[in-house]
Backbone as CSV, one residue per row, in Angstrom:
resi,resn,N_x,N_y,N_z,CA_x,CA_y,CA_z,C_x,C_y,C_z
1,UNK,53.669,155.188,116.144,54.852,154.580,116.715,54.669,153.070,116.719
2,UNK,55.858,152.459,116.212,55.468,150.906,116.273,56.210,150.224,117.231
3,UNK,55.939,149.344,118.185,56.827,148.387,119.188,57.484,147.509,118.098
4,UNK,58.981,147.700,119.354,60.020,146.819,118.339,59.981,145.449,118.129
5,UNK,58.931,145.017,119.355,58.342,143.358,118.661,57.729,143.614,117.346
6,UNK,57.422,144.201,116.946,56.586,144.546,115.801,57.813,144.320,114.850
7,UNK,58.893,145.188,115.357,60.052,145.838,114.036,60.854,144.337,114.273
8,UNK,60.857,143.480,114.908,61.593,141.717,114.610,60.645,141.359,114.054
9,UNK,59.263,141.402,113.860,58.547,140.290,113.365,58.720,140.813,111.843
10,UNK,58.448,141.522,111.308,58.329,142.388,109.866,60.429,142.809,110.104
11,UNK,61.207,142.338,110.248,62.280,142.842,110.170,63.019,142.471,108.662
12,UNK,62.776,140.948,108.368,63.408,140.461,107.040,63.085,141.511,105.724
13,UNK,61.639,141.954,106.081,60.824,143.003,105.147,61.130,144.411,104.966
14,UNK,61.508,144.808,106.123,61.132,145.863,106.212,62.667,146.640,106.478
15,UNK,63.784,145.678,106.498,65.335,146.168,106.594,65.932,147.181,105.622
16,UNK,65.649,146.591,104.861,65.907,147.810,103.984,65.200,149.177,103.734
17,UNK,63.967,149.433,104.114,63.567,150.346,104.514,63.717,150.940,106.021
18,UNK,63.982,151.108,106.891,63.605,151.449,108.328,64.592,152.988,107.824
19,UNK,64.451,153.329,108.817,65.138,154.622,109.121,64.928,155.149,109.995
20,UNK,65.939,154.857,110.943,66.087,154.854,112.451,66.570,156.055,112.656
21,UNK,65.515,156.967,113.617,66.188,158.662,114.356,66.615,158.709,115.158
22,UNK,66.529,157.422,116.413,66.866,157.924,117.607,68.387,156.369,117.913
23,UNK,68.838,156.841,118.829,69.787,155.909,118.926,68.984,154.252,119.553
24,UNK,69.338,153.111,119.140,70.241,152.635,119.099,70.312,152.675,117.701
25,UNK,70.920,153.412,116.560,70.797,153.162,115.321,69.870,152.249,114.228
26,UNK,70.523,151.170,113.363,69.740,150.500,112.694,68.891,149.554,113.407
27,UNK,67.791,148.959,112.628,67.135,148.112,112.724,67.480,146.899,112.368
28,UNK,68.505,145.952,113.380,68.962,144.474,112.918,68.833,143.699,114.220
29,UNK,69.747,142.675,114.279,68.826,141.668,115.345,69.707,142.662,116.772
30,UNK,70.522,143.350,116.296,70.634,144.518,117.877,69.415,144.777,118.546
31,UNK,68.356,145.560,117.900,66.990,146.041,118.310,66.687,145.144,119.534
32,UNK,66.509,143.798,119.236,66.332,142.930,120.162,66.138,143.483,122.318
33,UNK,67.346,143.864,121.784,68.192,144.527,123.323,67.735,145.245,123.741
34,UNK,66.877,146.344,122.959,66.404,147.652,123.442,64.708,147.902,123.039
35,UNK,64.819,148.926,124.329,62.716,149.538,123.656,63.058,150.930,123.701
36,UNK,63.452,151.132,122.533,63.683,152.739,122.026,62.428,152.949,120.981
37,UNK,62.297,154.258,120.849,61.296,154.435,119.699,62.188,154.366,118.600
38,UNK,61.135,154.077,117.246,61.452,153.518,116.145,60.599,154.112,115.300
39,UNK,61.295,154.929,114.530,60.721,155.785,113.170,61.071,155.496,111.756
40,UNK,60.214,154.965,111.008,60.080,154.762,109.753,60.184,155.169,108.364
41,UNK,60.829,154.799,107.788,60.198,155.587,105.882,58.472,155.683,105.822
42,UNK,58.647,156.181,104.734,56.843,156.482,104.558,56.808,155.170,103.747
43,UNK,57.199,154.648,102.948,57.633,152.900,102.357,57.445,152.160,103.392
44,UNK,58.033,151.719,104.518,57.659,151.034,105.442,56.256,151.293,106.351
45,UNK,56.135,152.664,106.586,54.393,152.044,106.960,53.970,152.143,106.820
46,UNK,53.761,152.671,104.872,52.776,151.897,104.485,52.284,150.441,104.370
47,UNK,53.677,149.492,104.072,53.514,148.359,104.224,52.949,147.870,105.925
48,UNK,52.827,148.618,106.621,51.953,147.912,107.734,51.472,149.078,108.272
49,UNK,50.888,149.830,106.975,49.185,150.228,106.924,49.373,151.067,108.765
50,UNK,50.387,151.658,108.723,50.474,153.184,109.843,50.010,154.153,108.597
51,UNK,49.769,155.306,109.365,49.586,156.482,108.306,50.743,157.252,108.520
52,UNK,50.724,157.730,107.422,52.320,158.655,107.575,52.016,159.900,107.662
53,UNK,52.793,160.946,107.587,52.911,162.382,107.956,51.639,162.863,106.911
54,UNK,50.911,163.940,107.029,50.118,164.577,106.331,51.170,165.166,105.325
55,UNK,50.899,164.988,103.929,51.440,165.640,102.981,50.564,167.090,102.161
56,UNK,50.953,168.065,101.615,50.758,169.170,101.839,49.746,168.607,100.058
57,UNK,48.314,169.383,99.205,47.684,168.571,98.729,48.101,169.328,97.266
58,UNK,47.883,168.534,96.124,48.471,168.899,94.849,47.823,169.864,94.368
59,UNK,48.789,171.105,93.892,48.569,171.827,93.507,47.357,172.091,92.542
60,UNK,46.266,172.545,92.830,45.365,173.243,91.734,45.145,174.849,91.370
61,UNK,44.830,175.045,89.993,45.059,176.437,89.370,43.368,176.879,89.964
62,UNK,42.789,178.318,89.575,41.613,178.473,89.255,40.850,178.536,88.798
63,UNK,41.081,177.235,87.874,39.724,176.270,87.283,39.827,174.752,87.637
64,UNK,40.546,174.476,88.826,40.327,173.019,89.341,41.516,172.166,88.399
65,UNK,42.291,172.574,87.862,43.442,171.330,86.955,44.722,171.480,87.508
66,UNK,45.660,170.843,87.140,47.014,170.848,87.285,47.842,171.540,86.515
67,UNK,48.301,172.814,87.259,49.534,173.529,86.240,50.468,173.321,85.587
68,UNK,50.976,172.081,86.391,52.027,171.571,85.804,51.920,170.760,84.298
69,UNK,50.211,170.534,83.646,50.128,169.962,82.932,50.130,170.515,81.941
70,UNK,49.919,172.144,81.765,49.952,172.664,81.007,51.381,173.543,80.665
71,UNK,52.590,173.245,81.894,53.488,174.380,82.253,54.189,174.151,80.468
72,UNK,54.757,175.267,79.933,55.793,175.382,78.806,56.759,176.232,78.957
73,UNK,57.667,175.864,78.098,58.752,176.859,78.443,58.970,177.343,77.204
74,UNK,59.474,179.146,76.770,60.384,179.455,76.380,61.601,179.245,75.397
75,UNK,62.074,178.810,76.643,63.468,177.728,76.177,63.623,176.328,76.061
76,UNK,64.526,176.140,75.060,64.711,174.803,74.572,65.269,174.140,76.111
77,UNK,64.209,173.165,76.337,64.395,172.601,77.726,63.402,170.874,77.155
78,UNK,63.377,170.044,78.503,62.560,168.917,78.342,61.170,169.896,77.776
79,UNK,60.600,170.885,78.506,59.295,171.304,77.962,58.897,172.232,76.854
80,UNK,60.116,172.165,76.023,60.443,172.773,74.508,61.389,172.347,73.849
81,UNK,61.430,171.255,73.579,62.514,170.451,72.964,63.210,170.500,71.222
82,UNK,62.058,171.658,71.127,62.396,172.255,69.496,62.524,173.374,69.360
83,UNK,62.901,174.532,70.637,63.039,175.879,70.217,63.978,175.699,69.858
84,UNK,63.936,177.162,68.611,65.276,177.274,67.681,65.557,178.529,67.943
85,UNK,64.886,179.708,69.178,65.087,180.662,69.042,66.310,180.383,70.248
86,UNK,67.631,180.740,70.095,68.556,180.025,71.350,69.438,181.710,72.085
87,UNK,68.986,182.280,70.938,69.391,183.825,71.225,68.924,185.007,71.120
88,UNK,68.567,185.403,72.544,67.641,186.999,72.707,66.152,186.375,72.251
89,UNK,65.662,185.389,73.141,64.755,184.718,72.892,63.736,185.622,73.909
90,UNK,62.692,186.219,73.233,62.117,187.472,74.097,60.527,186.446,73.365
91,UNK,60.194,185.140,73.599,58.911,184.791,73.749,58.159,184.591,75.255
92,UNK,58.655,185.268,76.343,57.735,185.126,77.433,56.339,185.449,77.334
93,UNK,56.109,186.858,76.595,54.671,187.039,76.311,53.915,185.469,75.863
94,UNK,54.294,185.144,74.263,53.526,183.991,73.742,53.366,182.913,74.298
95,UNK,54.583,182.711,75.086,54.522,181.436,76.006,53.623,181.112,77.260
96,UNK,53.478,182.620,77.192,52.788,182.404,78.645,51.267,182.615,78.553
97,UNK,51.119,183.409,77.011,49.575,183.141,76.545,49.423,181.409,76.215
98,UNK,50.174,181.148,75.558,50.015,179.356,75.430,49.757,178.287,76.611
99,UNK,50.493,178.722,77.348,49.952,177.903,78.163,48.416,178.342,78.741
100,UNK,48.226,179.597,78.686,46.856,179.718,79.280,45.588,179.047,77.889
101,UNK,46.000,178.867,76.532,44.920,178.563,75.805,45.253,177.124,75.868
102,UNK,46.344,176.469,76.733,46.614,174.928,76.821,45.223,174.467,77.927
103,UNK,45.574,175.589,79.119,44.795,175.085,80.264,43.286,174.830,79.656
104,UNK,43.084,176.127,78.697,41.337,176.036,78.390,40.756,175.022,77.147
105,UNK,42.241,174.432,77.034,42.109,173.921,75.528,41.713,174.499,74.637
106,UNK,42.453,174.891,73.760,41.790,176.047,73.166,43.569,176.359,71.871
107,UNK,43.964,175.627,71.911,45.666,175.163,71.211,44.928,175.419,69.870
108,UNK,45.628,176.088,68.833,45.527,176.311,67.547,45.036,175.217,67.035
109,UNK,44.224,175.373,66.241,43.678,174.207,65.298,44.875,173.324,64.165
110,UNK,45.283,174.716,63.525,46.641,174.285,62.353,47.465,173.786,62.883
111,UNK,47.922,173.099,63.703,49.475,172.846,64.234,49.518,171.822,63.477
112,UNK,50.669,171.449,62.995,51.597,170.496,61.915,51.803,169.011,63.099
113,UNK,52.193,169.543,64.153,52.320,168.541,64.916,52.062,169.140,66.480
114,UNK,51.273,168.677,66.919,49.956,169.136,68.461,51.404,169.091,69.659
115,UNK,52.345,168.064,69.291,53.219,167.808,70.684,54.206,168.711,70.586
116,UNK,54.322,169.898,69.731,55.712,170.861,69.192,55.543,171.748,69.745
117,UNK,55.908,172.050,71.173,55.477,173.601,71.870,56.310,174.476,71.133
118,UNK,57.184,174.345,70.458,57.691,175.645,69.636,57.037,176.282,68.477
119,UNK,56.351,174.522,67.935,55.458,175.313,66.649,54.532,176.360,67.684
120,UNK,53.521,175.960,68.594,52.634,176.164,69.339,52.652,177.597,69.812
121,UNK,54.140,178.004,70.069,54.192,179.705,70.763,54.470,179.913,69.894
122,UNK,54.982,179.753,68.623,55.411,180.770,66.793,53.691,181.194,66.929
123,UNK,53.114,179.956,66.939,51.518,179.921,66.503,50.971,181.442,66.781
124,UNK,51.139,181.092,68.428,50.594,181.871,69.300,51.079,183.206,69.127
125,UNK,52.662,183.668,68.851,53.032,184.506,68.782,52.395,185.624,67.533
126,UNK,51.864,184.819,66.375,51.342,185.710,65.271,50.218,186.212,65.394
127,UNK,49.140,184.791,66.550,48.442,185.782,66.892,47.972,186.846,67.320
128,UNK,48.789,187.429,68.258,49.438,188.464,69.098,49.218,189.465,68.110
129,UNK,49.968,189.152,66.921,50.211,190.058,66.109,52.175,190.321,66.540
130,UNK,52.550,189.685,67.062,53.910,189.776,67.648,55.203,189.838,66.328
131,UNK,54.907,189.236,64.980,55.523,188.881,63.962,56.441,187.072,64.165
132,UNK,57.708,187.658,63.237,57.851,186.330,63.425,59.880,186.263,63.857
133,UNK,59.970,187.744,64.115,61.448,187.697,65.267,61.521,187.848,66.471
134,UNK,61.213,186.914,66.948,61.265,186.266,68.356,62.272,186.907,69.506
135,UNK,62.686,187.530,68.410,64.239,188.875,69.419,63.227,189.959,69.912
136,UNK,61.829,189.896,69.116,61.371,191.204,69.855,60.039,191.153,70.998
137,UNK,60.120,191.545,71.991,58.864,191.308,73.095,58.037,191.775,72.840
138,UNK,57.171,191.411,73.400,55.223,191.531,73.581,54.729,192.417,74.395
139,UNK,53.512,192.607,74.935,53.034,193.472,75.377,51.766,192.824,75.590
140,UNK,51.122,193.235,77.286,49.867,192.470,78.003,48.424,192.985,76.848
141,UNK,48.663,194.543,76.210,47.777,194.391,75.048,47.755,193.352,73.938
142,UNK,49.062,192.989,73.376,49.182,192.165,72.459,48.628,190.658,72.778
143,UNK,48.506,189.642,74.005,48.518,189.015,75.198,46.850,189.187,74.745
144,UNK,46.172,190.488,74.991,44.815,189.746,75.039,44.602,190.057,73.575
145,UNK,44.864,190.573,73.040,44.853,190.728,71.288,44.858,188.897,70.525
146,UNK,45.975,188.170,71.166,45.678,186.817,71.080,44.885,185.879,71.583
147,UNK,44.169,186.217,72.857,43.398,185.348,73.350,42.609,185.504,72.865
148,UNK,41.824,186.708,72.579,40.633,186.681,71.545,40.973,186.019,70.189
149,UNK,41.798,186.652,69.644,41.852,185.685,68.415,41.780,184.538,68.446
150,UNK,42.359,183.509,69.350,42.221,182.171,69.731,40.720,181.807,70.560
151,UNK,40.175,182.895,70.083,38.652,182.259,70.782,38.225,182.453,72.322
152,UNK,39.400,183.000,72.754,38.508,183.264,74.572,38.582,184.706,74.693
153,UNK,37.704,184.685,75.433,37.584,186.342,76.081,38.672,186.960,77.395
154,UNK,38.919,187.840,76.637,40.075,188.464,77.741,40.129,190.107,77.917
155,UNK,40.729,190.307,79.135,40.205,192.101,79.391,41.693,192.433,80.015
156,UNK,41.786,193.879,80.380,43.124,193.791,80.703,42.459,194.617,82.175
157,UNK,43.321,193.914,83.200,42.750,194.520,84.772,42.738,195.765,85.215
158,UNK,42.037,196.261,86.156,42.173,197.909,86.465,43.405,198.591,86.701
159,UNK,44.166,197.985,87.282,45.582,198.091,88.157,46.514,196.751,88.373
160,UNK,47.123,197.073,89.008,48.428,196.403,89.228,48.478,195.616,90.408
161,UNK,47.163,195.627,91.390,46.854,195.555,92.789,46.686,194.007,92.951
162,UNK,47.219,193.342,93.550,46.841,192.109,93.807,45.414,191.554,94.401
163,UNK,44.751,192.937,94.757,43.431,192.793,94.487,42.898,192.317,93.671
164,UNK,42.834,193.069,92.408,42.333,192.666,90.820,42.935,191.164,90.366
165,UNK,44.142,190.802,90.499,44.169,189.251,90.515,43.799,188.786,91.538
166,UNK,43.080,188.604,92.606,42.428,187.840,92.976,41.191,187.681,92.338
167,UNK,40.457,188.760,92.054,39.352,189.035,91.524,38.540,187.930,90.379
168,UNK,40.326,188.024,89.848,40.243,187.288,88.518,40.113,185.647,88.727
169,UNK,41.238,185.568,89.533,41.209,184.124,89.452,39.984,183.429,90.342
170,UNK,39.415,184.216,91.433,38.569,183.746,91.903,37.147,183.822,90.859
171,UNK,37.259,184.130,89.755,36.226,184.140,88.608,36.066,182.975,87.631
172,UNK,37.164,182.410,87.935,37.992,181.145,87.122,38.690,181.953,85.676
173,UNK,39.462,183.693,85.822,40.433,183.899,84.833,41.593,183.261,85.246
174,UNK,42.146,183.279,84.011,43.656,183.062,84.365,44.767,184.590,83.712
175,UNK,45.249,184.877,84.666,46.122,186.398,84.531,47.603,186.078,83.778
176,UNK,47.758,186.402,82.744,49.193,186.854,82.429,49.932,188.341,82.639
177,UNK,50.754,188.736,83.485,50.730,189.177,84.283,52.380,190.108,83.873
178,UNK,52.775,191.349,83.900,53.786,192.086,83.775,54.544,192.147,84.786
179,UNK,55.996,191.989,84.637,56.746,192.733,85.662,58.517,192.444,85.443
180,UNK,58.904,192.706,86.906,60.560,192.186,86.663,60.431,191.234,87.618
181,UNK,60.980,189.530,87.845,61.499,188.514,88.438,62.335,188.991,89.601
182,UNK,63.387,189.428,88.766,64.585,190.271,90.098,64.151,190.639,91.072
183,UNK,62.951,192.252,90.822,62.196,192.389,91.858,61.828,191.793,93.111
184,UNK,61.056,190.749,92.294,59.912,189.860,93.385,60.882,188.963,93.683
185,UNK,62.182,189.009,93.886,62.999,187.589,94.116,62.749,186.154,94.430
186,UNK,62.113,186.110,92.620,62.114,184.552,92.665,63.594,183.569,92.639
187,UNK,63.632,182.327,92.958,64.296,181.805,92.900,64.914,181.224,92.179
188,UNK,64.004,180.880,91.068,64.084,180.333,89.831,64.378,181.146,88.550
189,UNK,64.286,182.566,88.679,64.008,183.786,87.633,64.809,184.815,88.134
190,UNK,66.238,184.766,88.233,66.707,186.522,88.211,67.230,187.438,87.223
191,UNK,65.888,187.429,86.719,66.172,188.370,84.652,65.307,189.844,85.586
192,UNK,66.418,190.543,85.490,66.012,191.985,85.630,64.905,192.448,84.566
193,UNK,64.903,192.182,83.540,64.553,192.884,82.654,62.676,192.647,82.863
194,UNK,62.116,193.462,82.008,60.131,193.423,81.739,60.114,191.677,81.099
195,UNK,59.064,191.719,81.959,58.930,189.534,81.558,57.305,189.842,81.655
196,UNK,56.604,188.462,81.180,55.594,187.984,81.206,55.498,187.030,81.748
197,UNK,54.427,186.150,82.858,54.064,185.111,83.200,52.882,184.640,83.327
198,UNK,52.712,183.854,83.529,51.205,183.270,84.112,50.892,183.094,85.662
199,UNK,49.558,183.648,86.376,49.709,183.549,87.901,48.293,182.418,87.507
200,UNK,48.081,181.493,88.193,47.037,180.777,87.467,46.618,180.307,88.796
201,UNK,46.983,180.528,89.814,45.742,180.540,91.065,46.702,180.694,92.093
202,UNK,46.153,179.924,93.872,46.534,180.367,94.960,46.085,179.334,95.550
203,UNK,47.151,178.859,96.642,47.187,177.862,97.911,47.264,177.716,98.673
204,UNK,47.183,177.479,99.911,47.536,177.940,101.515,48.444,176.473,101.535
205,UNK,49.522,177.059,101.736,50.794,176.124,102.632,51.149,176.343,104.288
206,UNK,50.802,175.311,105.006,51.388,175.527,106.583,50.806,177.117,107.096
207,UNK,49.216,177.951,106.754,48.987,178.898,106.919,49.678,180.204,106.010
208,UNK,50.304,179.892,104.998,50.892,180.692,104.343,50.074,181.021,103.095
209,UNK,49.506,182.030,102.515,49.385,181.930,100.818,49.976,182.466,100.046
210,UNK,50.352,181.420,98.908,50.854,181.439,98.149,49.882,181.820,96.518
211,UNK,50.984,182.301,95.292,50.323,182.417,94.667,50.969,180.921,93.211
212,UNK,50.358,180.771,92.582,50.985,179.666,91.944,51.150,180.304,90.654
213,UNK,52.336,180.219,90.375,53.045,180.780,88.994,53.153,179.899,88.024
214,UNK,53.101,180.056,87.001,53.588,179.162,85.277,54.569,180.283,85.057
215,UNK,55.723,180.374,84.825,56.775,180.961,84.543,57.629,180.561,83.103
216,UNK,57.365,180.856,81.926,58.021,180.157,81.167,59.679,179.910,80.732
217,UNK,59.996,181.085,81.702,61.458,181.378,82.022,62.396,180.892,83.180
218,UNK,63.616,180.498,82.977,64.266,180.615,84.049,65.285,180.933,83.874
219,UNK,66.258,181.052,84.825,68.139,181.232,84.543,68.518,180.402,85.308
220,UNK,69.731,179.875,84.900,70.967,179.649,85.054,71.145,179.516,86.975
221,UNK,71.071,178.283,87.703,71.168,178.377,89.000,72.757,178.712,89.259
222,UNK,73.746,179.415,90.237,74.551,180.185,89.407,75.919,178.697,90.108
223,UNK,75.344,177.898,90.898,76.255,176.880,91.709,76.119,175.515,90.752
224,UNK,74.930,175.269,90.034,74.324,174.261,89.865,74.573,174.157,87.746
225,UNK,74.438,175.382,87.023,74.270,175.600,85.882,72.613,174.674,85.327
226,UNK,71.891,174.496,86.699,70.755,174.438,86.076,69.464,175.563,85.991
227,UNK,68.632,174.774,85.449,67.615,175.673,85.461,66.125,174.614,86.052
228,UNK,65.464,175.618,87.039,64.510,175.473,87.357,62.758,175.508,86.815
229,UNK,62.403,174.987,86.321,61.438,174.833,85.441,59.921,174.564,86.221
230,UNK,58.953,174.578,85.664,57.966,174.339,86.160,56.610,175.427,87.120
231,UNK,55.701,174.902,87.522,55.095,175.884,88.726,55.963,175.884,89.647
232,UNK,55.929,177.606,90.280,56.280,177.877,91.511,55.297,178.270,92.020
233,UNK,55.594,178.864,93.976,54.655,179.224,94.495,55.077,180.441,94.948
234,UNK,54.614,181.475,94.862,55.553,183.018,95.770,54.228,183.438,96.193
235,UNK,55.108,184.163,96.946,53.907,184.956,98.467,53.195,186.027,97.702
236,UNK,52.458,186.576,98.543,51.646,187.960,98.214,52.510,188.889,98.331
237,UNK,53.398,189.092,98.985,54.466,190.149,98.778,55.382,189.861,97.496
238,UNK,56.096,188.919,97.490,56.368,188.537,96.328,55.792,189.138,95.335
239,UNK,55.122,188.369,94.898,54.538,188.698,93.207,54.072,190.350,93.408
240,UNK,53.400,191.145,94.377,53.068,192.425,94.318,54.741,193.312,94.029
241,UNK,55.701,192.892,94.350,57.309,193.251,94.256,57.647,193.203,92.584
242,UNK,57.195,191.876,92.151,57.114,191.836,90.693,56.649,192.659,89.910
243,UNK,54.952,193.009,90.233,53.953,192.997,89.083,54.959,194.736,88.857
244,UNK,54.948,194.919,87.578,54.590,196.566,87.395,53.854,197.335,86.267
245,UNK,52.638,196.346,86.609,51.558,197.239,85.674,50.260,196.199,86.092
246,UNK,48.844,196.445,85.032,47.751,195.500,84.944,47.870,194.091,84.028
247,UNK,47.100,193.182,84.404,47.882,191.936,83.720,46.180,191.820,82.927
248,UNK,46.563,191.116,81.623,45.467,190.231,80.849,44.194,189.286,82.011
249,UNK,43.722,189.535,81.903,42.646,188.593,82.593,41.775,187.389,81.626
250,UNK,41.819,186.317,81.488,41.645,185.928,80.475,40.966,183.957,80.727
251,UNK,39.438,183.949,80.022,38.590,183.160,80.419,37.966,182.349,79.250
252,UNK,37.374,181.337,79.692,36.830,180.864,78.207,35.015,181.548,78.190
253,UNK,34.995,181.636,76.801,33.489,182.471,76.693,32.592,181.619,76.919
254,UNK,31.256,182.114,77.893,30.293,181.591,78.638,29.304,181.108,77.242
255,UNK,28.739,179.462,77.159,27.530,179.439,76.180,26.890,180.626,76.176
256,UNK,26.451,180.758,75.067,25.347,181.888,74.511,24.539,181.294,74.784
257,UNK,23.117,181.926,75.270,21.932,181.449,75.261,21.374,181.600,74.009
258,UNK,20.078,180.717,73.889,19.479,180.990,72.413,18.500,181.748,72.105
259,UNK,18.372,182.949,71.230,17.708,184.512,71.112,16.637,183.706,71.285
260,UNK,15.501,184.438,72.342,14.801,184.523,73.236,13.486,184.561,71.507
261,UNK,12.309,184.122,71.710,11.309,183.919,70.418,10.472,185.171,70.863
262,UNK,9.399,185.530,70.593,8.302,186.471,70.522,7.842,185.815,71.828
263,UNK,7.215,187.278,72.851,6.326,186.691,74.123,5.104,187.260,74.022
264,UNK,4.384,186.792,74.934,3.101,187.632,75.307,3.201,188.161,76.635
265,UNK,2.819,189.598,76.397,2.764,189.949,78.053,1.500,189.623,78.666
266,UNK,1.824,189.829,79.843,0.845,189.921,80.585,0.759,188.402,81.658
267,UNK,1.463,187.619,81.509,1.560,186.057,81.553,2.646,186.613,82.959
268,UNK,2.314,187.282,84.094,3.189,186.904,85.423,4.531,187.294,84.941
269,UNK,5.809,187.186,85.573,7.184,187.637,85.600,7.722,186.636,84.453
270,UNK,7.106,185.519,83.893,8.017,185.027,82.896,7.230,184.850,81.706
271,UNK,7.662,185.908,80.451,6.928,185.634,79.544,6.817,184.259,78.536
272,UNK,6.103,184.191,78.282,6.008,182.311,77.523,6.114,182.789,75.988
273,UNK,6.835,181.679,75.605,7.138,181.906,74.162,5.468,181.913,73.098
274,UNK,5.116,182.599,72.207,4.370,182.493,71.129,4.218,181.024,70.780
């Protein structure tokens, strides 16, 4: 809380920022008159170095990065600015393997051009083994059928249990994951139909956890005609409403160690090389 001698001395500065909650309204040479409390923009105190409200901390996946850096879409949006598939575009599977070989780095070698997320999920999509009509969907086998091909190791989970994704991500996998949107009523996603996504870790908000989604899909907000893009966060009920099956679990492969030489026994619990 700052005294309003404070808010005349810093007033020429700080006028255009204030933002006054309680009555007597603005901050001008009125203030003068009164000792009301006086509440601020987060702009104003910083400029005189108050601390402002605790802000909630940036999202990380489960391997320590930012989702949003890897998020892609689908659809021709800012984060696919060259899909050409504009109808019965059924790449959620590939898309949502792509972004997981984005997070591990791990992006096709051949790409014509590295910044073309459309070349990038065609890419991805052949690896799959998916073909090359984009009208037809994928499958969480096909999903790890590509991650291996692209070089990481991937397994498909026991069940459907939000157990087993925890499992995963607390391993540092990242899950691409089956279900219907509708279901789990996301906000951003009401496509009834079998989708693919990415769940790529978990956060505690205000005591709440959340799970953090890469979604490469969205629809149509139905007031707005936009679309919502990016990470979301949905609850544990949530996404368990979604899932309806086992999802890809999927990691980058651990160094190999180097084949072990000829020992001698007898040398205590660690044999010494020849």
């Amino acid at each position: 809380m700052i005294p309003v001698d404070s808010v005349l001395q810093f007033q020429p500065l700080l006028q255009p920022l204030a933002a006054v909650y309680s009555t007597p309204g603005a901050v001008t040479d009125e203030a003068a008159g009164y000792r009301d409390e006086v509440f601020f923009s987060p702009d104003a105190l910083r400029i005189l170095g108050e601390d402002e409200a605790p802000t909630d901390p940036p999202l990380r996946d489960a391997l320590g990065g930012d989702p949003a850096s890897y998020y892609l879409s689908q659809l021709r949006s800012p984060h696919n600015p060259n899909e050409d598939q504009l109808n019965k575009n059924r790449n959620c599977g590939p898309a949502s393997l792509a972004m997981v070989l984005k997070a591990f780095g791990a992006e096709p070698p051949d790409l014509k051009n590295p910044g073309d997320t459309n070349e990038f999920i065609e890419k991805t999509r052949l690896a799959m083994g998916g073909g090359t009509d984009e009208s037809v969907g994928t499958t969480v086998d096909m999903v790890i059928d590509g991650a291996v091909k692209s070089g990481l190791n991937a397994r498909k989970l026991k069940d459907s249990s939000l157990d087993e994704i925890d499992k995963a991500l607390a391993a540092g996998e990242l899950v691409v994951a089956p279900g219907v949107p509708k279901n789990g009523n996301f906000s951003w996603d009401r496509f009834s139909g079998g989708h693919l996504l990415a769940v790529v870790g978990k956060t505690e908000r205000d005591g709440q956890t959340y799970y953090i989604i890469n979604d490469p899909y969205s629809t149509r907000d139905p007031k707005t005609g936009e679309r919502d893009y990016g990470p979301h966060l949905v609850t544990p009920e949530q996404l368990s409403a979604y899932l309806t099956g086992p999802g890809a679990a999927i990691s980058k492969p651990r160094p190999e160690l180097p084949p072990a030489g000829p020992t001698v026994p007898g040398k205590g619990s660690r044999h010494e090389p020849v």
